[in-house]
TORKEBA-712924 format. One record per residue (C-alpha): residue in one letter; x, y, z. Coordinates in steps of 0.1 Angstrom, whole numbers, plus 5000, padded with zeros to 4 digits. Layout:
<pts>
AXYZ ...
</pts>
This chain:
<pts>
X499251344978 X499151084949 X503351154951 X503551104985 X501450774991 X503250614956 X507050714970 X505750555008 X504750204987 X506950184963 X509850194991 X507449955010 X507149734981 X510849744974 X511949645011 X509249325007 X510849264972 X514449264975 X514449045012 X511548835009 X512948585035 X514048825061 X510949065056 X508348745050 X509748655091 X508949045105 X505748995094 X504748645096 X504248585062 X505948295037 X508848465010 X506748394982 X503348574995 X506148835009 X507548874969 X504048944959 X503149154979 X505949384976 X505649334938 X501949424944 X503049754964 X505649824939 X503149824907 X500449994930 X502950234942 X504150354908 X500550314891 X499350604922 X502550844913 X502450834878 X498650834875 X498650494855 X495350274863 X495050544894 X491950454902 X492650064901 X496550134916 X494650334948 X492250034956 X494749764954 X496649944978 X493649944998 X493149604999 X496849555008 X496649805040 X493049635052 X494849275050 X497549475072 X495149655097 X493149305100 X496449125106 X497749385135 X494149385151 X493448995151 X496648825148 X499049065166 X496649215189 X497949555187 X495949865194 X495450175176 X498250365185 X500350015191 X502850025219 X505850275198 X504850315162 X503549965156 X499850045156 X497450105133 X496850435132 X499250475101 X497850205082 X494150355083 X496250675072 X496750545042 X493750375032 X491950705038 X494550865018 X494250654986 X490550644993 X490251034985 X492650904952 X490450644941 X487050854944 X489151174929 X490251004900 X493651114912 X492951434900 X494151674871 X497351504862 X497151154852 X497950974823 X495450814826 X493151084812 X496051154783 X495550794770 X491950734769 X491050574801 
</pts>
């Protein structure tokens, strides 16, 4: 799972990073808060897959989908299941999923365990 949820942000965080004009308009956001947030996703991404800071990784990335979930309830008004794939359904997703990462540990396989953490 931690492999999964890192690839899905990282590839997130990528699309924020490399376009941060074109991405910050999708979403209604300025470039720069666009760059940090796919910088953020990036980091949080990688920290999840590799098992570096899991615990820390998983609950930025939770903070990230919330601010995501608040913005497509409030600001775009968009239901649950959203009118194609634009709801919110897939955002909660992943909150639950790196919930059960950050309360886990991550599991067996971190590094984080390796190094002293």
């Amino acid at each position: 799972m931690r492999l999964l949820v890192g690839l899905v942000f990282v590839i997130s965080g990528w699309s924020h990073a490399k376009d941060p004009v074109g991405r910050g308009q999708s979403i209604g956001m300025s470039p720069g808060f666009t760059r940090f947030l796919g910088v953020a996703e990036l980091a949080g991404g990688l920290g999840v897959a590799l098992g570096v800071l899991t615990q820390l990784a998983a609950v930025g990335l939770i903070l990230i989908m919330l601010g995501a979930i608040q913005k497509k309830i409030f600001v775009w008004k968009t239901g649950f299941w959203g009118k194609h794939s634009d709801g919110w359904h897939y955002d909660l997703m992943m909150v639950v999923m790196c919930l059960v990462i950050a309360t886990t540990g991550g599991g067996r396989y971190v590094l984080d365990g390796a190094v002293g953490y």
